[in-house]
N, C-alpha and C positions, 0 to 999 in steps of 0.2 A: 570732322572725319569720324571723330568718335560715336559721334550721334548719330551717323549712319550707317556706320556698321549695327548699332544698338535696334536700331529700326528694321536694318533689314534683315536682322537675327528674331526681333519680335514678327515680322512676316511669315519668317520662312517658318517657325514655332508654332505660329496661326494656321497654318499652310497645312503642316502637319498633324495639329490638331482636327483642324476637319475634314484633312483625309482620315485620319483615327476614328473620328465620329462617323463620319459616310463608311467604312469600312467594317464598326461594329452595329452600325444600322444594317447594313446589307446583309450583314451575316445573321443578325437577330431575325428577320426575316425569310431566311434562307431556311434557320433552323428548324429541325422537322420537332414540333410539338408532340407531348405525350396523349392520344386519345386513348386513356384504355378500355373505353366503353362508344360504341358508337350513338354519334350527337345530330338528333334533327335539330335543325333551324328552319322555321316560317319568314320567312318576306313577303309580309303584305305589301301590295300593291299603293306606289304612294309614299311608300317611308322613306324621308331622308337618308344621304349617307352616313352621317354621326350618328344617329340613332341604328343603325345597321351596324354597324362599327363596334355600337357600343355593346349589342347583344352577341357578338360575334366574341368578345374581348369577355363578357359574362361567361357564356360559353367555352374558355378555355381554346379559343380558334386561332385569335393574333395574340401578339406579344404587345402591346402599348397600341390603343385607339387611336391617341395623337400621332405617335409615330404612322402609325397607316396612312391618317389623314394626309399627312404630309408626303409620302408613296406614291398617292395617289395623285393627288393634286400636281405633284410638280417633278413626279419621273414618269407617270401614267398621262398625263392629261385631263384626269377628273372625270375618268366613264363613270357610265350609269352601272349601278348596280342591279340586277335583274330579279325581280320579284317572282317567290316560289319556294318549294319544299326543297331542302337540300339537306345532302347525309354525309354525314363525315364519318370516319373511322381507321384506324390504325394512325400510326404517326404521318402527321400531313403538316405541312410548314405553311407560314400565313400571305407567301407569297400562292402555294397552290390554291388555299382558301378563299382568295380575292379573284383568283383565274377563276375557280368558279361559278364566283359569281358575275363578274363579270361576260362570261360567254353566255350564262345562263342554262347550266349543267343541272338541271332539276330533275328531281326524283319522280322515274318512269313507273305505274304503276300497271301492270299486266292483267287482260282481264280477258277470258276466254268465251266467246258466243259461240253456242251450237249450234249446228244444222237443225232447219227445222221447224226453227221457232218464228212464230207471228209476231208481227207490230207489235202488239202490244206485250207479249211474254217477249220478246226483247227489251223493249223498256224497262221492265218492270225485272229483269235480270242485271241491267247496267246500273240501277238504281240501286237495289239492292248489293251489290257489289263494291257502293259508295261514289260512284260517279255523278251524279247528280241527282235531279225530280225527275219521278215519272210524267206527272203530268207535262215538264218544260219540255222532257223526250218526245211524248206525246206529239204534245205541239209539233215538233218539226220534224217528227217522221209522217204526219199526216200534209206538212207541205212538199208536195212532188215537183216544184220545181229544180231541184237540183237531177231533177230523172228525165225533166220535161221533152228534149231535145232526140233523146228514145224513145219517149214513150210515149206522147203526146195525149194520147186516154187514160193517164194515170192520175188517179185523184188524191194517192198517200205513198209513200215508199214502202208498201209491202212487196216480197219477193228481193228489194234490193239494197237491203240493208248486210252488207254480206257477212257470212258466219268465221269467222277467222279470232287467231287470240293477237289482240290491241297492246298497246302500252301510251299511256295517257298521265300527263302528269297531273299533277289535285291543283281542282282550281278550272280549268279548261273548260269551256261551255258545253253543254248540251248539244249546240247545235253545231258545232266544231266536230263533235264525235259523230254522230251525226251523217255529215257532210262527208267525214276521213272514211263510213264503213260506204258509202255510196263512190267515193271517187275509187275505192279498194273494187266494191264489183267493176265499177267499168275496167280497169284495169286488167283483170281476171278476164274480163268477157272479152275484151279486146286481145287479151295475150293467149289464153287456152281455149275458150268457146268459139269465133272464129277460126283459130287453129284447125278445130274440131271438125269443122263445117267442113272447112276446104279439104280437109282428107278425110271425110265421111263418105261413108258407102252411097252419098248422093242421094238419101230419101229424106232430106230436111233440105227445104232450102230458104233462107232468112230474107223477106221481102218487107218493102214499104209498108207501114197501115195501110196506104189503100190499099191496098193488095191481098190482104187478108181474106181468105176463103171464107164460105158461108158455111154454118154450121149448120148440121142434117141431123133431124131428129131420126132414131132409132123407131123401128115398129113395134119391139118386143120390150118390156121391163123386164130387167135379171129380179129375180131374188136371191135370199141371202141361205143358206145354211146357217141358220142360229144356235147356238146352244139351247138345252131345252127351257134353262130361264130369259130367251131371248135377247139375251147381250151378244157383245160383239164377239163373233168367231173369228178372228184373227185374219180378217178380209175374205172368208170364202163366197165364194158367187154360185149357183145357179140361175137356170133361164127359164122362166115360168110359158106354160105354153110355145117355147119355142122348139124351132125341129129338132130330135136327136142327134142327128148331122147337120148345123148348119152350113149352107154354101159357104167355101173360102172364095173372096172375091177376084177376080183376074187382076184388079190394083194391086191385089197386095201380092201375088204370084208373079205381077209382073214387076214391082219393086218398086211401084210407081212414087214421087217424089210427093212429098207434103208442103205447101209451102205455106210458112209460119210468118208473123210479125216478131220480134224482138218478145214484143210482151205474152204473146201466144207461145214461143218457146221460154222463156221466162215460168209461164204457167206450167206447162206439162214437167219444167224441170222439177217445182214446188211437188206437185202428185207425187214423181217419181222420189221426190226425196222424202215423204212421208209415208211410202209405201216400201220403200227399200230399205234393208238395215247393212246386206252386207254388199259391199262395193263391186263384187265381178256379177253381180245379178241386176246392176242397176239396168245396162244397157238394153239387157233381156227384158226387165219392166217396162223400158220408153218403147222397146219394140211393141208387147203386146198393144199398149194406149196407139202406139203410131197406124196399125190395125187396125186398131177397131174406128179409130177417124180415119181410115180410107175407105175400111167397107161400111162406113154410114150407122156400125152399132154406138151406142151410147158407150159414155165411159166406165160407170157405173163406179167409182172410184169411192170408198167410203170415207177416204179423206177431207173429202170436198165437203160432202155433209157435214161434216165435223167441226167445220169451218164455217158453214153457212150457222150450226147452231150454235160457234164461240158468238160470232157477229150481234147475235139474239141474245145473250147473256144466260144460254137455258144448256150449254152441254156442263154432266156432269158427269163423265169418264164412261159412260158407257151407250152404245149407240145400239137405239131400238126398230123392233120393223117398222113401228109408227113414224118414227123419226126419218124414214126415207121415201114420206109422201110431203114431208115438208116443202111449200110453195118458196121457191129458193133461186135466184139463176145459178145459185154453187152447186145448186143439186144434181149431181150428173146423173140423178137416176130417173129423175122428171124431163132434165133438158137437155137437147144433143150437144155435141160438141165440146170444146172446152169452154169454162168458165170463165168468165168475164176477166179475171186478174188472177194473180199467184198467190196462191195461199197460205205460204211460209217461205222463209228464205232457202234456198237452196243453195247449198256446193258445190264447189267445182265439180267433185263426182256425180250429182247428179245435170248438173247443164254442160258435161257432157257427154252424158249420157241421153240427154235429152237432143243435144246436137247431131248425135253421129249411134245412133240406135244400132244393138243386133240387126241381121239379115235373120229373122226368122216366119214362122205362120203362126205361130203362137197369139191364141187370143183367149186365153183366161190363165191363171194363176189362182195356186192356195197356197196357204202357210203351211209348214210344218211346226210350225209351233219354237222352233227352236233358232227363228231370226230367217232361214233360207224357205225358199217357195218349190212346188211341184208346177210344171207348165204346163199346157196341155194344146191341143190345137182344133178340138171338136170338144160340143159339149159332154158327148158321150165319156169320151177319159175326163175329163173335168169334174163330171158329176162322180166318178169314181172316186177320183182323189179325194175330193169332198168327203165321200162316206169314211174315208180313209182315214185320211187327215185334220178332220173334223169331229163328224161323227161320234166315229167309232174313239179316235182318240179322248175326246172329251168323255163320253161316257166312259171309257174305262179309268181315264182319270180320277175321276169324279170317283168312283166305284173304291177304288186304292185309296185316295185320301175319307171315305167314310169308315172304310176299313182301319185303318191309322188313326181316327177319333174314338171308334169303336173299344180299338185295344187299350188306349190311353185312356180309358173311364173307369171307373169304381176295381172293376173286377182285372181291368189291364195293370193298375198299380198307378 
């Protein structure tokens, strides 16, 4: 009898005992650790849990490897630990530390693409930003099958790579990112740009490729108002030999509708977002281009060129009159209609603007120099604004900054 009282007092002692132990195990793990600096940890893809464990335990993260080990194994199950950058910081306990990694809580890294930019000055911004190779960019923004089912004539994902700020964690593919700015436009075009369509003023309306109208070349080339060293004047247009008054066409008085492909509205959205800076003028820009492709003028958009001579490896920031006899199909000053594809990415504000245009007559625009345009609806004010807004701006520009060199030499101090 004695003996089994003795036994069931060494039991119940045992008993005791490792509820004591499971009790300060649970609590040593509960404990919230002192980070007082915050601690990245890498998980390579591939590394065992002990060896995880064991950097995480270097790191100051858990309290006892082994103890973890055993955490995990036999109150957890033995999940996988998830390979990836992760941040610790402030007091965190090694049960949060294991949660995790476990769920696979990896460090988002934010990276912002502009409106604007081409295939390849995309790449080569995500690159630079530490996201990956350009060239691997390269690669899979020049494969359009993830567009294909839209677009079916698109040979690379330009135009639809869309401009928005990402968050991507280190490590993620090239072609994952990729893929996330493509699934990001359709999503955008399916949410806001058809939006746009169905409660647009009715003069776009989005049809099959076959369906795509034929493009009409123009009788008339514009020319340009250049500055007097021939660089670019801030998009201004004139019409060379064309009439003072041209006819406005009864299409565009009567409001007649345009009907685009996806990738035709795609494209005019690209023009409109390389030509517009500020957002309430965009709509007014798609109107003018809507315009001038109903009354059969050309686009004359100096965008395009600009595009045609990235293509060529020959633009060097400034656009000449030579350069708008360039044999081109971007060239909208040689070829009617729109070009063949979109020649930078556009945003919402411009594709929809591109969707759902101003009601206006408006068929030219000048800069003012200062980001907004002057519109005009005859060549006759156009050509004004030009002397205006051009012209006479740049020359006295010009005039004031020699003045300011002047006073700032020898005899200015």
């Amino acid at each position: 009898m004695r003996i089994v009282r003795a036994f069931l007092l060494l039991m119940l002692l045992t008993a005791l005992a490792v509820a004591g132990a499971g009790w300060w195990a649970w609590q040593s793990l509960q404990r919230p650790l002192e980070v007082t600096e915050p601690v990245t940890v890498d998980v390579v893809p591939g590394t065992g849990a002990s060896a995880i464990l064991a950097d995480l335990e270097a790191h100051g993260l858990v309290v006892d490897r082994r103890l973890v080990r055993l955490y995990l194994v036999y109150r957890l199950g033995d999940p996988s630990l998830k390979a990836g950058e992760y941040r610790f910081e402030g007091p965190v306990s090694t049960v949060e530390v294991l949660d995790k990694l476990i769920r696979g809580e990896v460090v988002q890294h934010r990276v912002t693409v502009i409106e604007g930019l081409t295939l390849e000055e995309t790449a080569e911004a995500l690159a630079a930003a530490g996201f990956g190779d350009v060239d691997r960019f390269l690669a899979a923004m020049r494969d359009p099958s993830p567009i294909a089912d839209l677009d079916p004539e698109a040979k690379t994902l330009e135009g639809y790579l869309y401009p928005d700020t990402y968050a991507f964690s280190r490590g993620v593919g090239e072609r994952e990112i990729v893929a996330t700015m493509v699934r990001t436009f359709r999503a955008r075009f399916d949410g806001e740009v058809r939006r746009a369509l169905l409660g647009s003023s009715g003069r776009i309306e989005l049809v099959a490729p076959a369906g795509a109208p034929a493009q009409v070349a123009d009788a008339h080339m514009l020319d340009r108002a250049a500055a007097p060293d021939d660089k670019t004047a801030a998009g201004a247009k004139t019409a060379a030999g064309a009439p003072d008054e041209p006819r406005i066409p009864a299409a565009v008085a009567a409001r007649r509708h345009l009907r685009l492909t996806l990738r035709e509205l795609v494209t005019l959205a690209s023009i409109v977002e390389k030509e517009a800076q500020l957002d309430e003028e965009r709509p007014l820009i798609a109107s003018v281009y809507v315009n001038r492709l109903l009354s059969g003028m050309g686009l004359y958009a100096d965008p395009t060129v600009i595009f045609a001579l990235k293509l060529r490896g020959a633009w060097d920031g400034n656009l000449r009159r030579d350069d708008l006899e360039l044999d081109s199909p971007y060239n909208t000053y040689r070829y009617g209609g729109l070009p063949p594809g979109p020649i930078a990415s556009p945003g919402s504000e411009s594709l929809r603007a591109a969707a759902d245009p101003a009601h206006s007559a408006f068929l030219y625009f000048v800069s003012r120099n200062d980001g907004s345009h002057v519109f005009a609806k005859t060549l006759g004010e156009h050509n004004r604004n030009v002397r205006e807004w051009q012209k006479r701006y740049w020359k006295e520009r010009w005039a004031r900054e020699r003045q300011e060199r002047e006073k700032g030499g020898p005899d200015g101090g």
